[in-house]
C-alpha positions as CSV (number, residue, x, y, z in Angstrom):
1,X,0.0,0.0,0.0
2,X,1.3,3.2,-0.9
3,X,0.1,6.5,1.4
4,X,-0.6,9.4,-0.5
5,X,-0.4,12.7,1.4
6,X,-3.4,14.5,1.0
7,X,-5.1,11.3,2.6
8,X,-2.5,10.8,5.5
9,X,-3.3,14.8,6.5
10,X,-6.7,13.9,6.4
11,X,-6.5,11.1,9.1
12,X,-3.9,13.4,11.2
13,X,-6.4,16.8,11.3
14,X,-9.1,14.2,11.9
15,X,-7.7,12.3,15.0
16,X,-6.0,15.7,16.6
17,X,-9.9,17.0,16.3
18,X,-11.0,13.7,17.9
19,X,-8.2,13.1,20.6
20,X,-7.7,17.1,21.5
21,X,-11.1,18.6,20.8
22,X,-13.0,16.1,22.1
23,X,-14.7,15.8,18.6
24,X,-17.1,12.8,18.1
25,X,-15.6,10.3,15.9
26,X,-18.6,9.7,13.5
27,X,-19.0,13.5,13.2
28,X,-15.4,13.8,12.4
29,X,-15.7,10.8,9.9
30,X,-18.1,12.3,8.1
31,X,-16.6,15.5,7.9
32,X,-13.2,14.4,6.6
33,X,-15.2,12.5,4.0
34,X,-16.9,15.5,2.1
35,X,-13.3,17.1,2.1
36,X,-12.6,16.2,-1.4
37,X,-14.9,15.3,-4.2
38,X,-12.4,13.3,-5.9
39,X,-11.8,10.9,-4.0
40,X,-12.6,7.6,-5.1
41,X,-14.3,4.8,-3.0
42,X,-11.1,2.9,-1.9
43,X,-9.6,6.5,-0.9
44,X,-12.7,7.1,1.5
45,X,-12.1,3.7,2.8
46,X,-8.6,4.5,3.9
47,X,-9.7,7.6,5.5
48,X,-12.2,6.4,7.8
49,X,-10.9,3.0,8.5
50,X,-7.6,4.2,9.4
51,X,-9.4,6.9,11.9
52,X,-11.3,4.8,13.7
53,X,-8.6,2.0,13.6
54,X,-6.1,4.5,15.3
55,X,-9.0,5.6,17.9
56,X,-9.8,2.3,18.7
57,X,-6.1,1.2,19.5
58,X,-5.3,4.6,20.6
59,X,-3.7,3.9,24.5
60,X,-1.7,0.9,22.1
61,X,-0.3,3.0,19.4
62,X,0.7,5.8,21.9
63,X,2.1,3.9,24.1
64,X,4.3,2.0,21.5
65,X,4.9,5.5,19.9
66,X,5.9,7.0,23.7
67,X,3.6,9.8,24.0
68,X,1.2,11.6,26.2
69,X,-1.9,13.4,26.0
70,X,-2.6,15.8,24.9
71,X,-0.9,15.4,22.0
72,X,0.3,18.0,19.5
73,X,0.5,17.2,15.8
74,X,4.3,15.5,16.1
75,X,2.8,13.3,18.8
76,X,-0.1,12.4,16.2
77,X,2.6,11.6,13.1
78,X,4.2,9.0,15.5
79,X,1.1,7.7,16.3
80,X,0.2,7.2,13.0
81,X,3.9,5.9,12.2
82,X,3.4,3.2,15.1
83,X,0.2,1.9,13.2
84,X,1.3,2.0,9.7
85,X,4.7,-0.3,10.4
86,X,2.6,-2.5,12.5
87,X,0.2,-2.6,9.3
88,X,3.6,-3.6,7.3
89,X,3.0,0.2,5.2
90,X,6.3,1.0,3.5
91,X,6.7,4.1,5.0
92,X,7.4,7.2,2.6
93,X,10.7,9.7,3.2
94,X,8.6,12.6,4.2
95,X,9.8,14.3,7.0
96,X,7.1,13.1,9.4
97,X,8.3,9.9,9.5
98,X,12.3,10.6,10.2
99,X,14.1,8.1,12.0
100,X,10.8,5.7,12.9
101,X,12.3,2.6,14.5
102,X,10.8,0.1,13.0
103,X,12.4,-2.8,14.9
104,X,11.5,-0.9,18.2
105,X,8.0,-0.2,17.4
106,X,7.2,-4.0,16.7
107,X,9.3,-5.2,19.4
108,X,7.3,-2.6,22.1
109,X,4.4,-4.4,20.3
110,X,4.9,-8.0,21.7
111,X,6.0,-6.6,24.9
112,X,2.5,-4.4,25.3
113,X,0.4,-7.1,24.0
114,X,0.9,-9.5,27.0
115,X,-0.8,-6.5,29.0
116,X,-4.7,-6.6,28.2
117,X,-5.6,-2.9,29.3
118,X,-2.6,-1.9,26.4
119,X,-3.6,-5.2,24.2
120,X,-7.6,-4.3,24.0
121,X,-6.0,-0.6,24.5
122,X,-8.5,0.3,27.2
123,X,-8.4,2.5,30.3
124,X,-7.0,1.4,33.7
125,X,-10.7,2.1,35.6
126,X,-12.9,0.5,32.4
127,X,-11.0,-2.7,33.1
128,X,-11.0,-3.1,36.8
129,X,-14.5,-2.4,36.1
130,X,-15.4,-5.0,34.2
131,X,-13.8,-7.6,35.5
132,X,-15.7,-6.3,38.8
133,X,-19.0,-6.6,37.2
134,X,-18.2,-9.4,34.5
135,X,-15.6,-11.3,35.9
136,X,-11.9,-11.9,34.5
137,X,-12.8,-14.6,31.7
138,X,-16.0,-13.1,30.4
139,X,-14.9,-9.7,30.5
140,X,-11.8,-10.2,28.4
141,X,-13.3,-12.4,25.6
142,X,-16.3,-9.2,25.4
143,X,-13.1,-6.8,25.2
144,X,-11.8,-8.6,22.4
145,X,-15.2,-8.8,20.4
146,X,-15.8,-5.2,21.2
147,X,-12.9,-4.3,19.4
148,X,-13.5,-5.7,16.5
149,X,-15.2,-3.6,13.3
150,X,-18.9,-3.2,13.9
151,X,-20.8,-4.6,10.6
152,X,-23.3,-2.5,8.9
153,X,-26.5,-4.3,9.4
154,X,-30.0,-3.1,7.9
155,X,-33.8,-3.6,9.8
156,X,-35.7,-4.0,6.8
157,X,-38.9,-1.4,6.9
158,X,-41.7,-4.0,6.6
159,X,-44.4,-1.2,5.9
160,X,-42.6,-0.5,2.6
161,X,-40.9,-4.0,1.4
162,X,-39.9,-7.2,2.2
163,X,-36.7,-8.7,3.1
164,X,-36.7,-10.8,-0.4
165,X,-37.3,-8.0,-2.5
166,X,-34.6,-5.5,-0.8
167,X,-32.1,-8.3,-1.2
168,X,-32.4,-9.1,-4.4
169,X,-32.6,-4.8,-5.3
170,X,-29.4,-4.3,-3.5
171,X,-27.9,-7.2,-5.2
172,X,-28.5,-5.2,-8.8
173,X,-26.4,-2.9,-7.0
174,X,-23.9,-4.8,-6.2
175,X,-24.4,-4.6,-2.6
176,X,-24.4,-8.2,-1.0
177,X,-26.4,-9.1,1.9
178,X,-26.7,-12.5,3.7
179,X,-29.6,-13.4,6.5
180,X,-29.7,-14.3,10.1
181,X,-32.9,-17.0,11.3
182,X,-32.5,-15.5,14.5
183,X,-32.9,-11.4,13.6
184,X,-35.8,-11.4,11.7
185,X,-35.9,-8.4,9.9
186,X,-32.4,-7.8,9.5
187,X,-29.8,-7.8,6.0
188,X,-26.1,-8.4,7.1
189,X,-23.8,-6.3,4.3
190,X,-21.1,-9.1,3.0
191,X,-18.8,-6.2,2.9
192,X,-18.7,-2.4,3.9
193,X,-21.0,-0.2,1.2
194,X,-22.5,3.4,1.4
195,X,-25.6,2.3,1.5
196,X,-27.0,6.1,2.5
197,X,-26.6,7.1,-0.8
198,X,-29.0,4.5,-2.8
199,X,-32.3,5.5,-4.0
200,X,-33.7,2.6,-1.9
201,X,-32.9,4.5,1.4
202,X,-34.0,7.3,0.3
203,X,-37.2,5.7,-0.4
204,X,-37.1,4.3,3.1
205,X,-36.9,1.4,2.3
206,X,-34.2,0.5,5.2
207,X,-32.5,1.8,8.1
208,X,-29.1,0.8,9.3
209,X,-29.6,-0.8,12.9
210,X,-27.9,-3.2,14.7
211,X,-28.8,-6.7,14.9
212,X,-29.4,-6.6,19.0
213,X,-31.0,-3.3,18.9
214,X,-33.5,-5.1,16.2
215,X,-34.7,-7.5,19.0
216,X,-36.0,-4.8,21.6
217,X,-38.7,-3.9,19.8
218,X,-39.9,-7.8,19.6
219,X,-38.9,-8.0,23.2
220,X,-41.9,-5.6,23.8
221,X,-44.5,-8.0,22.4
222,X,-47.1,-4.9,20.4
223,X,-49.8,-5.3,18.2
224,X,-51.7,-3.0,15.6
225,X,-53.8,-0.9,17.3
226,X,-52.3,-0.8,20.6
227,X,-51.6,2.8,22.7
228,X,-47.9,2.4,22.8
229,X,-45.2,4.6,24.3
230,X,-41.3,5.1,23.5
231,X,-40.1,7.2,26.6
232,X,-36.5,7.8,25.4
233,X,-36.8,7.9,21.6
234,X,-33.8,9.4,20.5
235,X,-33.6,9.8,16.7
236,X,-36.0,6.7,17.0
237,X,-34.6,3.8,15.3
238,X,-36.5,1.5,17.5
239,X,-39.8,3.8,17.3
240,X,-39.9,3.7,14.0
241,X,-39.3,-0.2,14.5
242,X,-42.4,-0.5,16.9
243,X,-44.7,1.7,14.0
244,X,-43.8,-1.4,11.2
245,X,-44.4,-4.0,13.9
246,X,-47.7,-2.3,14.6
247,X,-48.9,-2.0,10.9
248,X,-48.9,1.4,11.3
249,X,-51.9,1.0,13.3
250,X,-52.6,2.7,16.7
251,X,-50.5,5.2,18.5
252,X,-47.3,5.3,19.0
253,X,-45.8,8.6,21.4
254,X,-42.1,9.0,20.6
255,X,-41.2,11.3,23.7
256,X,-37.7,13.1,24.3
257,X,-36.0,15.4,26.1
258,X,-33.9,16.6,23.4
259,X,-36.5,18.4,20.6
260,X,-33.2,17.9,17.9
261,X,-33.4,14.5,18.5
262,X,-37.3,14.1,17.8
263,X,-36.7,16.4,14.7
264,X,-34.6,13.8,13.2
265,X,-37.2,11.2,13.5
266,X,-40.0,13.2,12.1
267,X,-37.7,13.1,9.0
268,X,-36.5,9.6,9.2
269,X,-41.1,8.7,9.7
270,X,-41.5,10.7,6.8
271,X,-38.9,8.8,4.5
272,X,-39.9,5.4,6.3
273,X,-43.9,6.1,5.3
274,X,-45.0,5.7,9.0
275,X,-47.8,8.0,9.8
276,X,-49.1,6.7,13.4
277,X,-46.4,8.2,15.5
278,X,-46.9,11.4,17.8
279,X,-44.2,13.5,18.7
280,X,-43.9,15.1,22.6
281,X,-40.9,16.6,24.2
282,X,-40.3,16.3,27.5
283,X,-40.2,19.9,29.1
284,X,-41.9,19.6,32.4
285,X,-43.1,16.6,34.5
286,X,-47.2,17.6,33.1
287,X,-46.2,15.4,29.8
288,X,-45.5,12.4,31.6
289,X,-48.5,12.4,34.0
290,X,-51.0,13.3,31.3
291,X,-49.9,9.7,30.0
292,X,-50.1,7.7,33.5
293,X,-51.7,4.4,33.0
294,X,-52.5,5.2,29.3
295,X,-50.4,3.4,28.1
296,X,-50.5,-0.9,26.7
297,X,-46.8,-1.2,26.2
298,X,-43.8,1.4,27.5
299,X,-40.5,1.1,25.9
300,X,-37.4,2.7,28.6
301,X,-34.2,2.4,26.4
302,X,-32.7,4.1,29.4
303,X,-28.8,6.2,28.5
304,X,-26.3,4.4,29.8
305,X,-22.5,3.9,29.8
306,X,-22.9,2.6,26.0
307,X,-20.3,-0.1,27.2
308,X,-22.0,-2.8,24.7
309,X,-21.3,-0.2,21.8
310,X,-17.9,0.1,22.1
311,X,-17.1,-1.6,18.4
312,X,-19.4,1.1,17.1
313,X,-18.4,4.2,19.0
314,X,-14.8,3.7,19.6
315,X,-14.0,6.9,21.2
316,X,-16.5,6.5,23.7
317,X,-13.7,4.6,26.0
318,X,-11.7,7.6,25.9
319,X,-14.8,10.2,26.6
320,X,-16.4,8.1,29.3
321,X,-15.5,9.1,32.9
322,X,-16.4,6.7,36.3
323,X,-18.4,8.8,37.7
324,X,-20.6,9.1,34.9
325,X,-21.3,5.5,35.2
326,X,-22.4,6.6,38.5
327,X,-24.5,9.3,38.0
328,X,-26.0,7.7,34.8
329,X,-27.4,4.9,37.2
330,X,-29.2,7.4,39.6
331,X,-31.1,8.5,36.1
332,X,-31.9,4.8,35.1
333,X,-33.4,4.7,38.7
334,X,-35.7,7.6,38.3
335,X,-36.7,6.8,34.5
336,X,-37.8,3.8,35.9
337,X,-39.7,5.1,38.5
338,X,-41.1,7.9,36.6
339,X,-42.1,6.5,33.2
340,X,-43.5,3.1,34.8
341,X,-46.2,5.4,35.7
342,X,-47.2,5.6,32.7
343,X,-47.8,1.5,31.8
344,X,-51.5,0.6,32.3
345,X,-53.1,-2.4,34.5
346,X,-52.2,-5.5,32.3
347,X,-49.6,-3.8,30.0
348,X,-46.1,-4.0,29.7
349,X,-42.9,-2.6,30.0
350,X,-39.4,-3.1,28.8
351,X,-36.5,-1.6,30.4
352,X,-33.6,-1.5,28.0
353,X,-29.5,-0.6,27.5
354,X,-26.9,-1.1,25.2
355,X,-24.6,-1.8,28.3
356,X,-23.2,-5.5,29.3
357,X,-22.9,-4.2,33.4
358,X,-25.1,-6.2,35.3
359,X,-25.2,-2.6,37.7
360,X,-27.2,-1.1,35.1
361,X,-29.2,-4.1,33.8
362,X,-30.3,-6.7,36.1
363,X,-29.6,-5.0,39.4
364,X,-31.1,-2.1,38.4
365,X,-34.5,-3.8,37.5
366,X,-33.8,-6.3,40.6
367,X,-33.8,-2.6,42.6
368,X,-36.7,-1.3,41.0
369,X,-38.8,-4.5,41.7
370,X,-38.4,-3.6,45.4
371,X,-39.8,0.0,45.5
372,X,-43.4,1.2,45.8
373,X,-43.8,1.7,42.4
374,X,-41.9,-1.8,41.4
375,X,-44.2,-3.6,43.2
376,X,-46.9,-3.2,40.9
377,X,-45.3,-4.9,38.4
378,X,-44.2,-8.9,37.8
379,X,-40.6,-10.2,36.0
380,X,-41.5,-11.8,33.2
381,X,-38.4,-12.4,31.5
382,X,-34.4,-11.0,30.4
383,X,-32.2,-11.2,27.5
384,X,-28.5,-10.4,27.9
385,X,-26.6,-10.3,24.8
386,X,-22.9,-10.1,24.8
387,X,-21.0,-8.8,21.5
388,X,-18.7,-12.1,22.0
389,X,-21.6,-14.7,21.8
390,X,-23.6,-13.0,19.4
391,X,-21.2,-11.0,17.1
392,X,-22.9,-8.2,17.5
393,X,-23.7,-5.4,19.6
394,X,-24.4,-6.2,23.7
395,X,-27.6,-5.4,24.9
396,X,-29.7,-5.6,27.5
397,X,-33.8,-6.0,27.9
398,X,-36.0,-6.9,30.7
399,X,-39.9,-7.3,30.4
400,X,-42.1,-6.5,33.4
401,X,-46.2,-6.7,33.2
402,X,-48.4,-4.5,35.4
403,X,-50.7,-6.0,37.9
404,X,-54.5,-5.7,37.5
């Protein structure tokens, strides 16, 4: 492989935005991608592959490379040096790369990859967590899977098409797909495409959600017709999930504290054909109790530390602090307390987080079974997927029922 500069520069501007102006990765990604219109597909691939490669192996490559944060642009050549012998990259006479020891750089290599916190390149406090929560063996095999490259995986939008039919159209377009019997409406990519820019998309024909995320929406057992209620929609991949599982039919109320976020997904309902969903911000603690025991079925995909999303987000083990594992399970508590309200006599609930900690899955539901408002409700059932079982992203998703 030969680097060519404008590309290199690129990736350097990139990861200093990412590493010293705390930049999100995807964001930056995207960004670097639009720089030049020229570029041809196997140029973009370079660019973002080699970003979020370096960010994910960042504590690795720096530590190989003997710097420290923050880093100024030298420190970021030498980073990217450190990851372009290891890749066996002939390495060009610019000036950046004067006097890279080679020998030294693979040698640190097998020293540091005995170590798991430099191996899986994670931080000291992540680790000692997990193994906490997870234990030693099952923690380490999830850090290796996590680390891995996330695979673009489509939910097929049943309201507009079938899985059959978008295979077969994406296979005209050269884009191959392959099946899973367990994810049912899912299309696994055979290898890395833009799918964003096809006319299909833009149809709404698809989105691009992970396999896991694809099984909360199940997990929540609705029907057509049903009064059903997504407390922390988001952009609303799994709202918009629920409204093809439903038919269309009923209501669905995609609630939010963030009014951005539920602007996105009035575009993405729009493009996706669904017309039963109802749109409420959460501004004051009037919207929630105008919905208490309205509802048939309450989805809680409660924030969380994202520590099952790791392969996807990358540079969320660098931007993730302790204590705002801590202070993101004091808000799991109170969503749960507050938006359980809002479940019926005889509905459901499910309580979800893309987080493998048992502190923020089963402990907290085990915690909320125990208080007043907890005891109206009955465990039905769990599902805990970890990314090294399934291959895909971890998850969490309890389902409670209300008493009569």
């Amino acid at each position: 492989m030969r680097l060519h500069r404008n590309l290199v520069f690129t990736v350097i501007d990139s990861l200093l935005a990412i590493f010293n102006e705390g930049e999100y990765a995807d964001k930056v990604v995207a960004r670097a991608l639009k720089k030049d219109k020229r570029w041809g597909s196997s140029d973009r691939k370079f660019v973002a592959e080699t970003i979020y490669e370096i960010v994910r192996w960042k504590r690795l490559y720096a530590e190989i490379a003997e710097v420290r944060e923050p880093y100024d642009r030298d420190n970021v050549w030498r980073i990217f040096a450190a990851w372009a012998v290891l890749r066996g990259i002939m390495l060009p006479d610019w000036k950046y790369f004067e006097g890279t020891p080679a020998r030294k750089i693979k040698g640190r290599f097998d020293e540091l990859s005995k170590i798991r916190k430099f191996k899986e390149s994670i931080p000291d406090w992540m680790d000692e967590l997990g193994v906490k929560e997870l234990g030693e063996a099952t923690w380490a095999k999830e850090l290796e899977a996590q680390n891995k490259q996330a695979e673009v995986i489509l939910r097929v939008n049943t309201l507009k098409t079938t899985k059959e039919k978008l295979r077969a159209i994406l296979m005209d377009l050269n884009i191959e797909t392959y099946t899973s019997k367990d994810y049912q409406d899912a299309l696994i990519l055979k290898e890395r495409a833009n799918v964003f820019m096809t006319d299909v998309f833009k149809q709404g024909y698809f989105e691009v959600q992970d396999a896991s995320s694809q099984l909360v929406a199940y997990f929540l057992d609705v029907a057509p017709g049903m009064r059903v209620v997504d407390t922390c929609a988001g952009a609303g991949g799994k709202s918009l999930h629920l409204a093809s599982l439903m038919e269309n039919k009923g209501q669905l109320i995609a609630m939010d504290i963030y009014e951005s976020k539920l602007k996105q997904l009035k575009l993405r309902a729009k493009r996706n054909g669904v017309h039963n969903i109802e749109f409420r911000v959460i501004d004051s603690t009037k919207v929630i109790k105008k919905l208490h025991e309205k509802a048939d079925r309450v989805l809680i995909d409660a924030p969380c530390s994202g520590l099952g999303v790791m392969k996807r987000n990358p540079d969320s083990k660098w931007k993730l602090q302790p204590e705002f594992i801590d202070n993101i399970k004091k808000v799991q508590a109170e969503v749960l307390q507050n938006y359980s309200k809002i479940v019926k006599p005889g509905g459901k609930m499910v309580y979800a987080t893309c987080s493998v900690l048992p502190s923020e899955n089963e402990e907290q539901v085990k915690h909320f079974l125990n208080t007043e408002a907890g005891k109206n409700f009955t465990f039905v059932k769990e599902r805990k997927v970890l990314a090294h079982q399934s291959g895909y992203d971890g998850f969490y998703m309890a389902l409670l029922e209300r008493k009569l």
